[in-house]
N, C-alpha and C positions, 0 to 999 in steps of 0.2 A: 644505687642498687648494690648489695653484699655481693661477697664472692659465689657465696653458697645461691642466691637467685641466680647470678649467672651462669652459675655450672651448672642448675638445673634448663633456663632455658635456652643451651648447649644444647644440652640431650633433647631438650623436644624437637632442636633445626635437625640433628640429627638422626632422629627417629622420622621424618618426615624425608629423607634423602631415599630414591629409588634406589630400590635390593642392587640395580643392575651399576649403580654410582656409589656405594657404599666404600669401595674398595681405593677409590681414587682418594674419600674423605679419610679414611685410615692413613693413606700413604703419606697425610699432607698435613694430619695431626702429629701420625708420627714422627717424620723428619722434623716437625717443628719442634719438638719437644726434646728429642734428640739433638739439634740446635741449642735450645737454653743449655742443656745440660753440659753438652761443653763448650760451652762460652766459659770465659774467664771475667769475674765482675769485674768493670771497669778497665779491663784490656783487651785491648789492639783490633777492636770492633771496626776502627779508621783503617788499619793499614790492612785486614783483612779484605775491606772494599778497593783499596785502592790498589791493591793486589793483582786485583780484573782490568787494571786501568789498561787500554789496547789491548784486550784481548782477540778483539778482533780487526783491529789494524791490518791485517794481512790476508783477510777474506775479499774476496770479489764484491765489487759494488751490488753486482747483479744477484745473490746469494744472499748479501746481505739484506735489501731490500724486500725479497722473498720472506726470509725470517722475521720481518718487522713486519709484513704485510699480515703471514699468519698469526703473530701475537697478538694484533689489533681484530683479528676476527675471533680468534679464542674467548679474548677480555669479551668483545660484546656478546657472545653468546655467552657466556658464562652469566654477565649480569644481566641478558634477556631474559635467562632462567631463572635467577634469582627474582629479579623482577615479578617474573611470573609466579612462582613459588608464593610472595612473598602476600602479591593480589588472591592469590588460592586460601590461603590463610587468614587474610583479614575479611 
């Protein structure tokens, strides 16, 4: 597939995103894009990640567990929705 097919069928996932969710897909384009742009090629993409390393070492077991519980409920609703989305269109 060209770049140009895919950036078209970009804009059709897009165009299919509720009015009421549109603003979450901007936020998530945009930071990403804003990401490449200052990235440096081939630098310190490593010690950038490793930067985080124990970031949270110092949080409560019980806090943390919390936070991991709701990023496992998030992910699967997210890709219920997609899922769903994706049965709506085919």
């Amino acid at each position: 597939m060209t770049t140009k097919e895919m950036r078209e069928r970009l804009i059709d996932e897009i165009r299919g995103i509720p009015d009421t969710r549109v603003a979450e897909v901007y936020d998530l384009i945009h930071f990403f894009r804003m990401g490449l742009e200052k990235a440096v090629p081939g630098g310190g993409s490593a010690a950038d990640l490793m930067s985080f390393a124990g970031s949270w070492s110092d949080m409560p077991e019980e806090a943390f567990s919390s936070l991991a519980t709701e990023w496992q409920e998030r992910r699967k609703g997210a890709f219920a929705r997609r899922r769903d989305h994706e049965a709506d269109a085919g």
